[in-house]
C-alpha positions in Angstrom: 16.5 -14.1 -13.3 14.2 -16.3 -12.6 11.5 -14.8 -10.1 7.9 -15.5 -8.7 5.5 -13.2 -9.4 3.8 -13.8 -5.5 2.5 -10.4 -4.6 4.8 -8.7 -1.8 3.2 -8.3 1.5 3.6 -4.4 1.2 2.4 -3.6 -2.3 2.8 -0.6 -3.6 -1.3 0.1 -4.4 -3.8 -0.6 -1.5 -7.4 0.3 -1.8 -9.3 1.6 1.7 -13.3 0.8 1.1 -15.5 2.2 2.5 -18.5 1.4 5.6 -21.4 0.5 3.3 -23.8 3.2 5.0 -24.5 6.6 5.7 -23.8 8.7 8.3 -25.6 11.9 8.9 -24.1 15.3 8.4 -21.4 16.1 10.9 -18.3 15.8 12.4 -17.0 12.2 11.2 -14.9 10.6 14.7 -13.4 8.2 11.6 -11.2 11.2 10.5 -7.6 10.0 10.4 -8.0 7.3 13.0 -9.3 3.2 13.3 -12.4 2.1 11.9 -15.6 3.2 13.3 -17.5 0.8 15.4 -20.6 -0.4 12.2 -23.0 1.6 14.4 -21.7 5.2 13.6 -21.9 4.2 9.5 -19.5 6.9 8.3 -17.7 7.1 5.4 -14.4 5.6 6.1 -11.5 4.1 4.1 -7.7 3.2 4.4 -4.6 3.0 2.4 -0.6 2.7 3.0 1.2 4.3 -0.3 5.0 4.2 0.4 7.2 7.6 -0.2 6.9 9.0 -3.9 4.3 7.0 -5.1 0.7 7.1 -5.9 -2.2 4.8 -4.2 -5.6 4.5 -4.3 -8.2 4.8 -1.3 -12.4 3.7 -3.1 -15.7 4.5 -2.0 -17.6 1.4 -2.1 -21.1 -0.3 -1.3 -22.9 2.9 -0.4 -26.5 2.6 1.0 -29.0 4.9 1.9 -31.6 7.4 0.4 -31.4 8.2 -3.5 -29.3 11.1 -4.4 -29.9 12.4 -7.8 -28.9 14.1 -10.8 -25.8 16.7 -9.6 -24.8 15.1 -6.2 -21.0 14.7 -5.5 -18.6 12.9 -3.7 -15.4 14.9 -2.6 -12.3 13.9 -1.1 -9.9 16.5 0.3 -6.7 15.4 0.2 -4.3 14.9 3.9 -1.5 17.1 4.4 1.5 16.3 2.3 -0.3 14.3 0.0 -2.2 15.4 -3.7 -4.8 14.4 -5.6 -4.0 13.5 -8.6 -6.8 11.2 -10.1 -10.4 9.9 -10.8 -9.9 7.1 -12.7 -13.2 5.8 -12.7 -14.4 4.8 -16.3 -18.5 4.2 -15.4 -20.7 6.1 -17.6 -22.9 9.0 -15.3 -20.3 10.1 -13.5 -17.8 13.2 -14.5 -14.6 13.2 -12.0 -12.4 16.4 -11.7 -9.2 17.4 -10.0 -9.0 20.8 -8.2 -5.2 22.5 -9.8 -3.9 22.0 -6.7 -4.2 18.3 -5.9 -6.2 19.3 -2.5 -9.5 17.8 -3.8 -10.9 15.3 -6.5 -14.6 14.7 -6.8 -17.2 12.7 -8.7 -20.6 14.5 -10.0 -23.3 12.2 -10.9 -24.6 13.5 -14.3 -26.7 10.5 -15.6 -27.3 7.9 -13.3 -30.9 7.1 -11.6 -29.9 6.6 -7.7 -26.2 7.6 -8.1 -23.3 6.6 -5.3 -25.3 2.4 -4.4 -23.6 0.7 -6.9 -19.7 0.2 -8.5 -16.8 1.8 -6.6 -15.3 5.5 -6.6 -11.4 5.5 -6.7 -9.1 8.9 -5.8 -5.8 8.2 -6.5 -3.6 10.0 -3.8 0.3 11.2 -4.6 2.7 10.5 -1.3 5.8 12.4 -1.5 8.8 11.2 -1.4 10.5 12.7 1.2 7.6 11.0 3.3 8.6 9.0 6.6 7.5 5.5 6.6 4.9 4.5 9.5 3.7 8.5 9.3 0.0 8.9 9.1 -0.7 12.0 7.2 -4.5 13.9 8.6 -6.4 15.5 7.6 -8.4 13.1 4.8 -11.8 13.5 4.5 -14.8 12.0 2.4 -18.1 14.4 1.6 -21.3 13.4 0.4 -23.4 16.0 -0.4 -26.8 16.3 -2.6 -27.4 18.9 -5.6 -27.6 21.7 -3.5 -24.1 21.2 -2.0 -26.1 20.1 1.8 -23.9 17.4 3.1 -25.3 14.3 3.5 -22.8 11.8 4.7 -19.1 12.7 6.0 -16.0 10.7 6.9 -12.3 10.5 6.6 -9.5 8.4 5.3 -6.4 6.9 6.8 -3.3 7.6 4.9 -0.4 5.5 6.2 3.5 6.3 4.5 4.5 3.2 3.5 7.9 1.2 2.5 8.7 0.4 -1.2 9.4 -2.9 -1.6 12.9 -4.8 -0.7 14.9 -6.1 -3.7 16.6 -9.6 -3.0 19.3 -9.8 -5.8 21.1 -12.1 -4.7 21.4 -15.2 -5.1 20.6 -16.0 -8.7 18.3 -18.1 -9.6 19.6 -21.5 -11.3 22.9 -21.3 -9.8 24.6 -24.1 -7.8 24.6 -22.7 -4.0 26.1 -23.8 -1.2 24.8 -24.3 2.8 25.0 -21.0 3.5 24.6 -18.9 0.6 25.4 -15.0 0.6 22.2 -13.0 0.1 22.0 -9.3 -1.0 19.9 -6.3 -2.4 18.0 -3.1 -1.9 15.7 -1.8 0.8 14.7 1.5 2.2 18.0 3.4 4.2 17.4 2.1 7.9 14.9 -0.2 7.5 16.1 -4.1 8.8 16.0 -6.7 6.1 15.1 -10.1 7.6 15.3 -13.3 4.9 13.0 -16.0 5.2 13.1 -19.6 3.7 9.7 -21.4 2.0 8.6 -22.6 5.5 9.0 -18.7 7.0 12.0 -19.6 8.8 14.5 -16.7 9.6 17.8 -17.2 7.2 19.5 -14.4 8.1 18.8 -10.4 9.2 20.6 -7.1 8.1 19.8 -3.1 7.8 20.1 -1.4 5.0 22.7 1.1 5.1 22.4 4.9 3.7 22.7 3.8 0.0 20.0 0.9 0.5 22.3 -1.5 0.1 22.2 -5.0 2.4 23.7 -8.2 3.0 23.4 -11.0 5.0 24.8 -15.0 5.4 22.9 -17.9 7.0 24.4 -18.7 10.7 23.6 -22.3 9.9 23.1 -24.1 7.2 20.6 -24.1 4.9 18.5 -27.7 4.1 19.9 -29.4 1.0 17.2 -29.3 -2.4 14.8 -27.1 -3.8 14.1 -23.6 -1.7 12.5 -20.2 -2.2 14.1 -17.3 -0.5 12.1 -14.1 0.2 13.5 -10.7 1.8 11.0 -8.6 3.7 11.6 -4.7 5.1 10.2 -3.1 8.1 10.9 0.0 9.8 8.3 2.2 12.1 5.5 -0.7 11.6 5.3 -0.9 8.5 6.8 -3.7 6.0 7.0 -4.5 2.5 8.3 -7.9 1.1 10.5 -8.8 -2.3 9.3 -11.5 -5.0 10.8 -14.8 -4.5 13.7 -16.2 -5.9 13.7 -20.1 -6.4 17.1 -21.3 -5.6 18.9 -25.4 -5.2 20.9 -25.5 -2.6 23.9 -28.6 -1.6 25.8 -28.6 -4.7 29.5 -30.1 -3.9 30.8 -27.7 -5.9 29.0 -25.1 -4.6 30.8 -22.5 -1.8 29.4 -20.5 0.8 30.1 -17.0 -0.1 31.7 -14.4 2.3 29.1 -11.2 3.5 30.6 -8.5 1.6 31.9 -5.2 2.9 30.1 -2.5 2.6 
């Protein structure tokens, strides 16, 4: 089948950077919630990860006084969520996982002024019994010098996400008619709204228990070349399929029945 490769509007990885500052040590009001206002400079970041899958929140731009040899950056992990990476690959920092996925850190080991250049990436593990739209609290971000003193603090906003729809029907390259049959996958109870190439609403359904969906177009569909794109929501979040480039006006094309489900 011939598909786009056009990012979907909920992908599956989003990165959260961080305020470029420092805070000093204390209680973070970022924790969990919107950004801060660029006064209060704490360590902040965001992510959506949809149920049973991994994302990644980064610390990025940091500014402020040198920290040296042995400083760290920590994040513990937000209730029902793990830890389960530090994939960073920059030489003078050594990452490490705690066993039990609460908390992944960076230690700088080599570096001159550590933490002001590059980014810091924690993967985070959603499960997948996860509600879409939940925030999970309880993220926070810890800066802290060689003694273990804190010197900047934060949080992170972990929002569950949806996995992407799939559109599976039509095919691509297949003769359609005015008002083609379209079909797929989508997260149980989330509505499944189809859009044309010019964002106009083709047709709307909810995906039933087994994810399954279908809809047909209550008017017809302009005649030519058309890209058809299905997109999920459900608790205000939403995630969007790949395109599929359908032809549409074919005389000897029919307009498929919405089949039972």
């Amino acid at each position: 089948m011939n598909r786009s490769s056009k990012a979907a509007a909920g992908a599956l990885t989003a990165a959260g950077i961080l305020a470029g500052g420092w805070a000093a040590a204390g209680p973070a009001s970022a924790v969990d919630g919107a950004a801060p206002p660029p006064r209060e400079r704490v360590l902040w970041g965001s992510v959506t990860i949809p149920p049973g899958r991994d994302g990644i929140v980064e610390a990025s731009g940091l500014s402020g006084p040198a920290l040296g040899f042995g400083s760290s950056l920590t994040l513990t992990a937000p209730k029902g969520a793990k830890a389960t990476g530090v994939p960073l690959a920059t030489a003078g920092y050594r990452g490490e996982v705690a066993a039990d996925g609460r908390t992944a850190s960076y230690t700088a080991t080599s570096v001159e002024s550590p933490w002001q250049t590059g980014t810091f990436p924690f993967v985070l593990a959603v499960p997948a019994d996860a509600v879409p739209g939940a925030r999970l609290d309880g993220c926070v971000l810890r800066l802290a010098d060689a003694e273990g003193v804190e010197r900047a603090s934060g949080g992170c906003q972990v929002t569950v996400g949806l996995p992407s729809p799939v559109l599976s029907r039509p095919e691509s390259g297949v003769p359609l008619g005015y008002r083609p049959t379209t079909s797929g996958t989508a997260y149980p109870g989330a509505q499944v709204t189809v859009s044309d190439q010019d964002g106009n609403e083709v047709c709307v359904d909810t995906a039933g228990a087994d994810g399954a969906w279908s809809c047909a177009p209550g008017r017809d569909l302009p005649a030519g070349a058309n890209r058809l794109q299905a997109t999920a929501t459900m608790n205000g979040v939403s995630a969007s399929s790949e395109q599929i480039q359908i032809s549409v006006g074919s005389s000897s094309a029919e307009a498929s029945p919405v089949p039972a489900r």
